[in-house]
DOMIKOL-958526 format. One line per 2 residues: number of its first residue (from 1); their letters; for each residue x, y, z of N, C-alpha, C, O, CB. Coordinates in steps of 0.1 Angstrom, whole numbers. Last residue first. Glycine has a CB too. Layout:
N
NUM	a	X:Y:Z:X:Y:Z:X:Y:Z:X:Y:Z:X:Y:Z; ...;
***
This chain:
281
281	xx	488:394:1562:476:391:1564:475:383:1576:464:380:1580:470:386:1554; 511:423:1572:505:408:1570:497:405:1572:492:408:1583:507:401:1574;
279	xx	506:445:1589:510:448:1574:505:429:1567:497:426:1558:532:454:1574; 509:441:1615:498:448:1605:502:446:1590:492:448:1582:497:464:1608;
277	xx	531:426:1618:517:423:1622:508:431:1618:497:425:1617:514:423:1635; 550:441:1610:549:432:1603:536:426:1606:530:421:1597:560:425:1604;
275	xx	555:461:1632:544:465:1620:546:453:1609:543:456:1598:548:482:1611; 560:447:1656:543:455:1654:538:456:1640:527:454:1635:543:472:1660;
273	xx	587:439:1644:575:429:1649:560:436:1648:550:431:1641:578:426:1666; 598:465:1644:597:454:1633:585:443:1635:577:440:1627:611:445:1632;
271	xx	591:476:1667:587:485:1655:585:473:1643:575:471:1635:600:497:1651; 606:460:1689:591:461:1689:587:465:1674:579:457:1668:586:472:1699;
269	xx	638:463:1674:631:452:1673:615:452:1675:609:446:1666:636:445:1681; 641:492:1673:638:482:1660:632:472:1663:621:469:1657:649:475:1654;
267	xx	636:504:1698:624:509:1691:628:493:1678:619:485:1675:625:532:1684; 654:510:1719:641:500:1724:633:498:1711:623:491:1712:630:507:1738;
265	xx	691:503:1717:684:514:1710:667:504:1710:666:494:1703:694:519:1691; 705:501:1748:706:493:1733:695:504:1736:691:511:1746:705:474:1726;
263	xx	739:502:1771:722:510:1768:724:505:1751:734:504:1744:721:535:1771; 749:476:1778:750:491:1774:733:490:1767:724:483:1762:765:496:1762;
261	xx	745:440:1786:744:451:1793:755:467:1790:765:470:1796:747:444:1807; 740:420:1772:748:428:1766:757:441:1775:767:448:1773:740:432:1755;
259	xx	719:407:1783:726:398:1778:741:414:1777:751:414:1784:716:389:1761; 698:428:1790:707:421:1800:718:415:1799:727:415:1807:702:414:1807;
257	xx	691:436:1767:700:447:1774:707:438:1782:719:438:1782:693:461:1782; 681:413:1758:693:413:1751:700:425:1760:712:425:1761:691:415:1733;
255	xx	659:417:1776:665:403:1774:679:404:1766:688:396:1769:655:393:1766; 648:440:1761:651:437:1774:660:425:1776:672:428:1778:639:436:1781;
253	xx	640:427:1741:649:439:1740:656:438:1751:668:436:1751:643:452:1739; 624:409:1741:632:404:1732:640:415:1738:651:410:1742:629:402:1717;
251	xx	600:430:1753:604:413:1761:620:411:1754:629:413:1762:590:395:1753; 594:437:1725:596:447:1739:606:439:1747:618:442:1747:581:449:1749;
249	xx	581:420:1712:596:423:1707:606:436:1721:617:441:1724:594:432:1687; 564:412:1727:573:407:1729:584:415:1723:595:418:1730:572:395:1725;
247	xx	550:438:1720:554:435:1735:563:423:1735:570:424:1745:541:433:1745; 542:435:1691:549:448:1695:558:445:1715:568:449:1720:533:463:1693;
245	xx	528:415:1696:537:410:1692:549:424:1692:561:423:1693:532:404:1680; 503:420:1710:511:412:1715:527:412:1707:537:409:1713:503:399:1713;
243	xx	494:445:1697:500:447:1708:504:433:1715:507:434:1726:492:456:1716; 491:431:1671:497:438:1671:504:442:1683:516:442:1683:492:445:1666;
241	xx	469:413:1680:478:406:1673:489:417:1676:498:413:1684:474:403:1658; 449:435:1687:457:422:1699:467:415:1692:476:410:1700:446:409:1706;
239	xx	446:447:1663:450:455:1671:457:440:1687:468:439:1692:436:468:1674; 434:424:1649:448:433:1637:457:437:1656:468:433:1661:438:458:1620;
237	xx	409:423:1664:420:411:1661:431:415:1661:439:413:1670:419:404:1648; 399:450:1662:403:442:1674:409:432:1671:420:432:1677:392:438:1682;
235	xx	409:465:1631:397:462:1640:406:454:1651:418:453:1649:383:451:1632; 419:483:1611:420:464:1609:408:460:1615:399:454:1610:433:455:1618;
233	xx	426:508:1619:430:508:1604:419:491:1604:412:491:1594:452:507:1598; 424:508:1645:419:522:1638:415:510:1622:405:506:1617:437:540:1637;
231	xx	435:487:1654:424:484:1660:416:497:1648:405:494:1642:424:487:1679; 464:495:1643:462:481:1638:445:480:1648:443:468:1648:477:467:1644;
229	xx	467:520:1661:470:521:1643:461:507:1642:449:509:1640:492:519:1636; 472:508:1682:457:518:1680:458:516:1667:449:509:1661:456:538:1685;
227	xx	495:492:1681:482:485:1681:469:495:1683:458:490:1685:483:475:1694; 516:517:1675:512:505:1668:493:496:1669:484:495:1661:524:495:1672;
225	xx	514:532:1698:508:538:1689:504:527:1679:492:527:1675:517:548:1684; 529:521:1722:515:523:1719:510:527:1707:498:524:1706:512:531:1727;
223	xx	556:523:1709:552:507:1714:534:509:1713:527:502:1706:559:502:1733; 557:553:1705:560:541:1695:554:528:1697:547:522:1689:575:538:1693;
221	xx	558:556:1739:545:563:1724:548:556:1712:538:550:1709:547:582:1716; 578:542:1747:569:539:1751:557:549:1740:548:543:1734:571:542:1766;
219	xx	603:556:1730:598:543:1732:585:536:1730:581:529:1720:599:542:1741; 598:586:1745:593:579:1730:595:565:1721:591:563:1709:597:587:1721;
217	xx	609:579:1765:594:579:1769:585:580:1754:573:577:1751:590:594:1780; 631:551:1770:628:567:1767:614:566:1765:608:555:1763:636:574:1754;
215	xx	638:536:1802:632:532:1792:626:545:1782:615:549:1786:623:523:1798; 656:510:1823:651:529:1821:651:526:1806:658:518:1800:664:545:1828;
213	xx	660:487:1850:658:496:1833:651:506:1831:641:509:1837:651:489:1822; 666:491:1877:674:483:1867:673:484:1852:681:482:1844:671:470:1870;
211	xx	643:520:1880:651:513:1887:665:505:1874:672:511:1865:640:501:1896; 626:526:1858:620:515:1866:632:505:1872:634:493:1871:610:507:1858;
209	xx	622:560:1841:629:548:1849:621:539:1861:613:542:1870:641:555:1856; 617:572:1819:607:563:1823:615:550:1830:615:538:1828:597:560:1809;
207	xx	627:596:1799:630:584:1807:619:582:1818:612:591:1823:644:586:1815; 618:623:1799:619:615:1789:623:605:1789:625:600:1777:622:619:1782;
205	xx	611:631:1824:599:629:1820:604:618:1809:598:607:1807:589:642:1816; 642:655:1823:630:652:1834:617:649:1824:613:657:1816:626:668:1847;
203	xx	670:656:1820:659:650:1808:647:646:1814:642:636:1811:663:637:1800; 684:657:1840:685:669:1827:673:669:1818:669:677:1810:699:666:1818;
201	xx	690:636:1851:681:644:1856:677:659:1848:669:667:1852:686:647:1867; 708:616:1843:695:615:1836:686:629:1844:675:631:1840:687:597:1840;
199	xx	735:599:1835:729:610:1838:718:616:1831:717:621:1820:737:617:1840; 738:565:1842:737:573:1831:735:589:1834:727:587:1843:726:568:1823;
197	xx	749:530:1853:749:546:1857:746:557:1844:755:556:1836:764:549:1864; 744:501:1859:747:510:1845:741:523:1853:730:524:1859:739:506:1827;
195	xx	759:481:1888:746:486:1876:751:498:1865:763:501:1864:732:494:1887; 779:470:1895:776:467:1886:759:470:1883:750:463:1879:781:456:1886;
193	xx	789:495:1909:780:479:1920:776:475:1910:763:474:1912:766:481:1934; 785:514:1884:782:513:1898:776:503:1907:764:501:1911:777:522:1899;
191	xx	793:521:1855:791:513:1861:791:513:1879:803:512:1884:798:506:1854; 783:550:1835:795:543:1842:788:530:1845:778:527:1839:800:551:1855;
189	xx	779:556:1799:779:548:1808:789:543:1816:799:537:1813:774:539:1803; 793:586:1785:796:570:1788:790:567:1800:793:572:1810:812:567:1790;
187	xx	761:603:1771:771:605:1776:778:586:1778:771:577:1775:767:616:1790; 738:609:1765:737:605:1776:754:604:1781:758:606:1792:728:592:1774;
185	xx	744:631:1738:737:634:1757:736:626:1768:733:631:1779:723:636:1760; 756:613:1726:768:623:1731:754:627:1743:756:626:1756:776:638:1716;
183	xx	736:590:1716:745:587:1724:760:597:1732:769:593:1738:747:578:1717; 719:608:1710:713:604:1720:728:598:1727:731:601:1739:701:593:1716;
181	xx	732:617:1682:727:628:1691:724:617:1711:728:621:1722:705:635:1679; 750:585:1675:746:597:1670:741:607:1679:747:604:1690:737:595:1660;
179	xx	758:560:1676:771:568:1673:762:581:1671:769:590:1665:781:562:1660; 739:545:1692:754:541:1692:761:549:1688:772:549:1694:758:532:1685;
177	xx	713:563:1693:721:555:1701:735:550:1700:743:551:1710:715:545:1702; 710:567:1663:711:579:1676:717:573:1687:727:579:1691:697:585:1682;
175	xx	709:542:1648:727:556:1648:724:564:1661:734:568:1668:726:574:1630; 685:532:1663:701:528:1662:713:532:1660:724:530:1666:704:522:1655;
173	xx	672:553:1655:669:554:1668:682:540:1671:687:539:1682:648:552:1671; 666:549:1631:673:561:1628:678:558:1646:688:564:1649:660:577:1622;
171	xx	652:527:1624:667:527:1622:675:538:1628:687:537:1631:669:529:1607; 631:533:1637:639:524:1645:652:523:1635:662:517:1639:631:510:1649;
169	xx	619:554:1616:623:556:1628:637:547:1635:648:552:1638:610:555:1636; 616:536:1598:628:541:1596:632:549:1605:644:553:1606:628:547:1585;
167	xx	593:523:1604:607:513:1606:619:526:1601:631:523:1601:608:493:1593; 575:541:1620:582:532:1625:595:529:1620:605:532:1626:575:521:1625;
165	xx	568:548:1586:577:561:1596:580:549:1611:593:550:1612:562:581:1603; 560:527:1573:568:534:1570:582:537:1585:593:534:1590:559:546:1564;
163	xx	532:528:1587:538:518:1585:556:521:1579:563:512:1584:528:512:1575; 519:558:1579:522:548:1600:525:537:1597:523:530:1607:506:543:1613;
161	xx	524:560:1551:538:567:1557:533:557:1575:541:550:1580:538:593:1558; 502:547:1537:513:537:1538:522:546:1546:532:538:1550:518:531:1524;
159	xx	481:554:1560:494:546:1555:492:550:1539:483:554:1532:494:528:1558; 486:581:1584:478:573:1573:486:566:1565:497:570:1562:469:582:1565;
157	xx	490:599:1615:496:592:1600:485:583:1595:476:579:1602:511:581:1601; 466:608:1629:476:618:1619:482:614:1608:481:619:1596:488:623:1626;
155	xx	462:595:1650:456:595:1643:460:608:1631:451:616:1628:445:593:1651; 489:580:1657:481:573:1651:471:577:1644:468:571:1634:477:567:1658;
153	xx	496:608:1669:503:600:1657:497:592:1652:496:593:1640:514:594:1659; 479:605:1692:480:621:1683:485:613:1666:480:614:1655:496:636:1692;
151	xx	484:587:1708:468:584:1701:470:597:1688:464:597:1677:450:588:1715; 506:590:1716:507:576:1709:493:579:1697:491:577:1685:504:560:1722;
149	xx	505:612:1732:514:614:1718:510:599:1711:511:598:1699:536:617:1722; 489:601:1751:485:613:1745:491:612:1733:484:611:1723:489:625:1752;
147	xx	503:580:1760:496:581:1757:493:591:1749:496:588:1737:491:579:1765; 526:597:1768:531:585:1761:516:582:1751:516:581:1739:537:570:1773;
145	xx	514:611:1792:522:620:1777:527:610:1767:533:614:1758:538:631:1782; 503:589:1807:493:603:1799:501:612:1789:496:619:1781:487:615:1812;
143	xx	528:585:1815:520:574:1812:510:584:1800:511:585:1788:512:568:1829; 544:604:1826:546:595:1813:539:587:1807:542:582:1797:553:589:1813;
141	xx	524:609:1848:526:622:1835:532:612:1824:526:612:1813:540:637:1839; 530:587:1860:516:587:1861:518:601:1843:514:599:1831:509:594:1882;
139	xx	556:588:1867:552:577:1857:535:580:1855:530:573:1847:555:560:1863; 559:613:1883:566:610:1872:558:597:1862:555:599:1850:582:606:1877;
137	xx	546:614:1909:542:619:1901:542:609:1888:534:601:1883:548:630:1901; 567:613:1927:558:603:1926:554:608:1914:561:603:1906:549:601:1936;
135	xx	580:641:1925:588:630:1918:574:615:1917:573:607:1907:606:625:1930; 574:662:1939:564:659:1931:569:646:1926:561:639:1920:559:670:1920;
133	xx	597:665:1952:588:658:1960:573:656:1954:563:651:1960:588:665:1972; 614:678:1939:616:667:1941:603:657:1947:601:645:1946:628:668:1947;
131	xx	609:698:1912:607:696:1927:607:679:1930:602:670:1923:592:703:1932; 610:700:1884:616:710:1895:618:704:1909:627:706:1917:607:723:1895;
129	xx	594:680:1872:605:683:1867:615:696:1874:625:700:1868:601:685:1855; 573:681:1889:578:670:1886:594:676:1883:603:677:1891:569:660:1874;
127	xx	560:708:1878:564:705:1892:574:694:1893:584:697:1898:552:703:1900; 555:706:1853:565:715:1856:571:714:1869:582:718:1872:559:728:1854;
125	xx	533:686:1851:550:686:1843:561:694:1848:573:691:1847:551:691:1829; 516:705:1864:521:690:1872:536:688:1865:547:687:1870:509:674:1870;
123	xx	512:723:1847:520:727:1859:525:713:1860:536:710:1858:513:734:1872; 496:710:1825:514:713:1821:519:717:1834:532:715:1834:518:727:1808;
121	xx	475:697:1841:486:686:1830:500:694:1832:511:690:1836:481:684:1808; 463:723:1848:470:713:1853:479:701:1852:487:696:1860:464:711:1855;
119	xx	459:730:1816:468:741:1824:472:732:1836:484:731:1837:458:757:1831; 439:714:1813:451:715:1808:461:719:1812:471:713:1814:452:719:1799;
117	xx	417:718:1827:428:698:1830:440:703:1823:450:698:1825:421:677:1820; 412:739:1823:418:736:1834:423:722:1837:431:717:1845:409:740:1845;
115	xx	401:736:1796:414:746:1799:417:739:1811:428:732:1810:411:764:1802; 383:717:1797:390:714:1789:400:723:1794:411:717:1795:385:715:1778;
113	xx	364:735:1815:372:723:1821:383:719:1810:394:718:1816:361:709:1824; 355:756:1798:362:759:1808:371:747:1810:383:748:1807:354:762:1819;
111	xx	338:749:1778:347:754:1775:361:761:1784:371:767:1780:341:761:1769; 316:717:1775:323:728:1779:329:733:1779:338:724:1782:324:730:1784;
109	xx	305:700:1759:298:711:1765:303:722:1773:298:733:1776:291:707:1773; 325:680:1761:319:691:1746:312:699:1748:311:707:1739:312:687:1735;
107	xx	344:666:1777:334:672:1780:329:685:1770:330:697:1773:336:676:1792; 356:648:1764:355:644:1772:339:655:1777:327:652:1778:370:642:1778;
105	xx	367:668:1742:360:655:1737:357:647:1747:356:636:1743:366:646:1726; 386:684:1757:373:684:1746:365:675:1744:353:678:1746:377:684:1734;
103	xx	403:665:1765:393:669:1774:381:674:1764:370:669:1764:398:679:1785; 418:664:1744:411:655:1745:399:654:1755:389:647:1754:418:648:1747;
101	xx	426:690:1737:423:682:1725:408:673:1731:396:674:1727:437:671:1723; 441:697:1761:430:700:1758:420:698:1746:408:702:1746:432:709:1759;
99	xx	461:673:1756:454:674:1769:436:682:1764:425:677:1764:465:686:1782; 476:683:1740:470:674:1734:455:673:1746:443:672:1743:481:661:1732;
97	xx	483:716:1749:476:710:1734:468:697:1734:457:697:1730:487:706:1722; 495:703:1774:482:711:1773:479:710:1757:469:703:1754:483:727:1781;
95	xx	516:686:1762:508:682:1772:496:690:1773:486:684:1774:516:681:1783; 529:708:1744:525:694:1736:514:687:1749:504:683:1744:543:683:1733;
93	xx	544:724:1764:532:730:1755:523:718:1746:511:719:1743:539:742:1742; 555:705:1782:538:715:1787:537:722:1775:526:728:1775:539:729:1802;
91	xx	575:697:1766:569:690:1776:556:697:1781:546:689:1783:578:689:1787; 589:721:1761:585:710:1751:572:705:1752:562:707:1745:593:698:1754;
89	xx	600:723:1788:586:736:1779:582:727:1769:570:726:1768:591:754:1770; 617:706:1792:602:709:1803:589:718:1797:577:720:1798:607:719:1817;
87	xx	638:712:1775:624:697:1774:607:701:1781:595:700:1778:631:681:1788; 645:738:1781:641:732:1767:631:724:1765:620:724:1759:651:726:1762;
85	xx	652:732:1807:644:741:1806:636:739:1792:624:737:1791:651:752:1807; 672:711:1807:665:711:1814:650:722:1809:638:717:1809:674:712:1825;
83	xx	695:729:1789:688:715:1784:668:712:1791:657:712:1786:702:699:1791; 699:748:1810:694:750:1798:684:737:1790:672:736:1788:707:755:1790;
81	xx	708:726:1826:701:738:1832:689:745:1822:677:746:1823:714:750:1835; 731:720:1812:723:711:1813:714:716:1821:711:706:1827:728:700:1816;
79	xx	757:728:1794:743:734:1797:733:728:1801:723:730:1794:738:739:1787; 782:718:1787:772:714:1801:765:723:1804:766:728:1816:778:710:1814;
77	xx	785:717:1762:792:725:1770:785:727:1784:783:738:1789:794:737:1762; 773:692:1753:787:693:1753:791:705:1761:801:703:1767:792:694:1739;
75	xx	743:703:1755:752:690:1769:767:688:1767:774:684:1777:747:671:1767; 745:715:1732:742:723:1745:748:712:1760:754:714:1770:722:727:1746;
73	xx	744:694:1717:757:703:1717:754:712:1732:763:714:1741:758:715:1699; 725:681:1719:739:678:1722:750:686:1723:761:685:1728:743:671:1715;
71	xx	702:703:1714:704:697:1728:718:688:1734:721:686:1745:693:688:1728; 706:698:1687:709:706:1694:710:709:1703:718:719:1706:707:710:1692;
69	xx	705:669:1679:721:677:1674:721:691:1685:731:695:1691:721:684:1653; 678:672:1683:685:659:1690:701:666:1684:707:667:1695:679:639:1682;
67	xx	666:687:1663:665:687:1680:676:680:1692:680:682:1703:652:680:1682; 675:673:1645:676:685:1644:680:691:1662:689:695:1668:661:691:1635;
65	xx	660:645:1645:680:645:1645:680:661:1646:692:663:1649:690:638:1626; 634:657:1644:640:649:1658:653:650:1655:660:657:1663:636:632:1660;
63	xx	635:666:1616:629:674:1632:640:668:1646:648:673:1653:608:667:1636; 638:642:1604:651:652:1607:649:662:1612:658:669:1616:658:658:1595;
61	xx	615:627:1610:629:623:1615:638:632:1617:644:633:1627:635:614:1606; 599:642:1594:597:640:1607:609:636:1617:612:640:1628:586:631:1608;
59	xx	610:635:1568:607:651:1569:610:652:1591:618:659:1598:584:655:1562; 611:609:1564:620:613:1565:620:629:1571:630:633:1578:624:611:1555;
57	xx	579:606:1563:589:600:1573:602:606:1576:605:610:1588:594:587:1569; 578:618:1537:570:618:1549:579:618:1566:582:625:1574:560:604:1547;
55	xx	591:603:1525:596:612:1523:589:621:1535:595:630:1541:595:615:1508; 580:576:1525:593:577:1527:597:591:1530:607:593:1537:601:572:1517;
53	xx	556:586:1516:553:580:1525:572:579:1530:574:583:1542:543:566:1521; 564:590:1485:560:598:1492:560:597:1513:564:606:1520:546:597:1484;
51	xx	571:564:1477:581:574:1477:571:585:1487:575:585:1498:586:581:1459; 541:552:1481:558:552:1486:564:556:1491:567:555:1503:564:552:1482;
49	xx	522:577:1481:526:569:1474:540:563:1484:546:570:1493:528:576:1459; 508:600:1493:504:589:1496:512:577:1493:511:567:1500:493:588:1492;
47	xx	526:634:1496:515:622:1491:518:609:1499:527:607:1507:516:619:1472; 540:649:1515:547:645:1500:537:634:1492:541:627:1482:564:637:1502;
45	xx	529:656:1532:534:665:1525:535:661:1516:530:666:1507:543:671:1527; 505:643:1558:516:633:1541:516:646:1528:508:646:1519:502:613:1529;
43	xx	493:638:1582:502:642:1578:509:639:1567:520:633:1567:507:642:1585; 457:644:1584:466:639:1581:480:642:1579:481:653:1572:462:635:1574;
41	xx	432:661:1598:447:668:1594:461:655:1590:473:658:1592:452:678:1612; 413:649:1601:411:658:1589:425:660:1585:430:660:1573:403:672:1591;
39	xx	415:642:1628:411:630:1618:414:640:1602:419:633:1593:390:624:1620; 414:666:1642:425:661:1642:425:650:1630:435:650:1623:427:656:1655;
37	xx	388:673:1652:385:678:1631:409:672:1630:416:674:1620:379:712:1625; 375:647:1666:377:659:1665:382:660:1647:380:654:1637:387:663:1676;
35	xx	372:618:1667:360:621:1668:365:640:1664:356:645:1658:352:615:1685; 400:607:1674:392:606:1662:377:609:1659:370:603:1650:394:594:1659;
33	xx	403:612:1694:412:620:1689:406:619:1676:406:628:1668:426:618:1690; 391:588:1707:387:603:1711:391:612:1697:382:617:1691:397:609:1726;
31	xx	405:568:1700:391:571:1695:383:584:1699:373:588:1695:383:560:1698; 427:577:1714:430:575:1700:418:576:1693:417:583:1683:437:562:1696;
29	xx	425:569:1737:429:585:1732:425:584:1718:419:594:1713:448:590:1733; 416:542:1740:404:550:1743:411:566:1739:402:575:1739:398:547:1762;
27	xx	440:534:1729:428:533:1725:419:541:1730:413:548:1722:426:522:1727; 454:542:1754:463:548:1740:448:547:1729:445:557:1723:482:535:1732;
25	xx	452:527:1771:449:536:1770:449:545:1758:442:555:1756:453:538:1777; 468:503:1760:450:504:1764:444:520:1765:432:524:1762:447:496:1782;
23	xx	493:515:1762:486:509:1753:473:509:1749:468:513:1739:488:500:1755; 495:516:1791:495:527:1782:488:523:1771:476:526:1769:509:533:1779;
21	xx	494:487:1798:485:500:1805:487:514:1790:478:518:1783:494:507:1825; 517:481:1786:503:471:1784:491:482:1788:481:484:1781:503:455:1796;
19	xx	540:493:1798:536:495:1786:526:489:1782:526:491:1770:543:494:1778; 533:489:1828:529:501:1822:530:501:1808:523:509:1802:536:513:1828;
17	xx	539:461:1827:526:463:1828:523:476:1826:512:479:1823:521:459:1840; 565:460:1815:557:456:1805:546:455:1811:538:449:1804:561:445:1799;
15	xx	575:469:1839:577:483:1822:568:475:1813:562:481:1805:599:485:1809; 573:453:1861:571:466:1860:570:475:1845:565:486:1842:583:469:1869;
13	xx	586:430:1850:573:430:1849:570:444:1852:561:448:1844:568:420:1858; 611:438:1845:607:436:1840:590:438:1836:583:444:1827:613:429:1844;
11	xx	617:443:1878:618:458:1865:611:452:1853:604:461:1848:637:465:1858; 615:419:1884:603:429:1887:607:441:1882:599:450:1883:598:432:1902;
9	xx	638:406:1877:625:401:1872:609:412:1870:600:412:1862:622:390:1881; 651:419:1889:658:422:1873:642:422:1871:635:431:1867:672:409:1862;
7	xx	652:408:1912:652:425:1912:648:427:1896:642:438:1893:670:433:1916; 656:382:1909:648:384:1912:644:401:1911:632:405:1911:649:376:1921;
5	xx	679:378:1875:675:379:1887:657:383:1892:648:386:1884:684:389:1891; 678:350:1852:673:367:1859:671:366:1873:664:358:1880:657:375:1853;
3	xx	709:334:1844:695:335:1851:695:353:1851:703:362:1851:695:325:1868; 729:344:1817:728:340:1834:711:342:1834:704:348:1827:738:353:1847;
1	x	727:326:1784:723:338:1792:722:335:1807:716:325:1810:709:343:1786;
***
């Protein structure tokens, strides 16, 4: 493998201190989220068993390939105006839900503030994603919408499906990349001054670019979600074991984009690693 560069080094260190940050945060969402009647609403249509827990998984997946087929086809005929509009609402009704979830439980006394962090969460999304000059913004909203969605899932699945739904995610998140929905919206990688060129402004928030690597923002909620799961379910050991080993395989990924340089699919390798750390004694 060529040396890293010095540019390369600090995208590096750049994605693995906001995914270490999110993470942490993802804990203090997650024990929030678990103080509300959210704890009650498990997700397992199909029961607890196995089979069930597969079937779980599978339900949730073909949401995403559903979504993900239909947003391609809309980029096949360069609706990307439209596309744009799709995510952004996505994007603020899921950000004020969870938002006001959690402000709830931030301030239980009251019935106002919870609305207005919300309603502010989804403009700021809305600004970011229109205006250029909210653009600072951007990692601060991915940070809090990575978060948010990490602590919602953690506290929703119940195992055996938050052990499950990872690894068949990160399968699923290998066809979408090489031959399936992700890889007709992003379209062929050009090359420019030998960097990888993609078109990305269509998809305002769901990239989480840091320059030399860009990184999808359900990535980053998968990478967090594991070590709340392993602190929720295990305790503090299960959960540092987990978010170490979910971050190398982070580390491992990266290292192979450079080796290979085309966009690779971020979720098998962390997903395998995180949840073999829970799952093992």
């Amino acid at each position: 493998m060529q040396p890293i560069n010095k540019n390369f080094k600090k995208a590096i260190l750049k994605l693995l201190f906001f995914t270490f940050f999110t993470q942490l945060f993802t804990l203090l969402v997650t024990r929030n989220f678990y103080s509300t009647p959210l704890v009650e609403e498990a997700y397992e249509p199909f029961g607890q068993s196995v089979g069930g827990a597969v079937a779980n998984s599978l339900s949730l997946i073909l949401v995403i390939f559903i979504f993900g087929i239909f947003l391609a086809f809309l980029v096949k005929f360069k609706k990307f105006n439209f596309v744009k509009t799709i995510v952004t609402s996505f994007l603020m009704a899921s950000v004020f839900s969870l938002t006001f979830i959690l402000s709830s439980t931030i301030f239980p006394d009251s019935s106002l503030l919870p609305f207005i962090f919300s309603i502010l969460a989804s403009l700021l999304v809305l600004l970011v994603a229109y205006f250029k000059q909210f653009s600072f913004l951007s990692k601060f909203l991915s940070f809090l919408i990575a978060a948010e969605a990490a602590g919602y899932f953690a506290t929703i699945l119940q195992p055996p499906t938050v052990f499950v739904f990872p690894i068949l995610l990160a399968s699923y998140d290998v066809y979408a990349v090489f031959a399936g929905p992700l890889k007709k919206i992003l379209g062929k990688p050009k090359r420019v001054k030998g960097k990888i060129k993609i078109k990305l402004d269509f998809l305002p928030l769901l990239i989480v670019d840091f320059d030399l690597i860009k990184i999808g923002l359900g990535d980053v909620v998968f990478y967090s979600m594991l070590p709340a799961v392993g602190f929720v379910l295990f305790g503090i050991e299960k959960m540092i074991l987990t978010l170490l080993a979910t971050n190398v395989g982070v580390l491992l990924t990266i290292l192979l984009l450079m080796k290979k340089k085309i966009p690779l699919p971020g979720l098998p390798i962390p997903m395998l690693l995180g949840v073999l750390s829970l799952i093992l004694p």
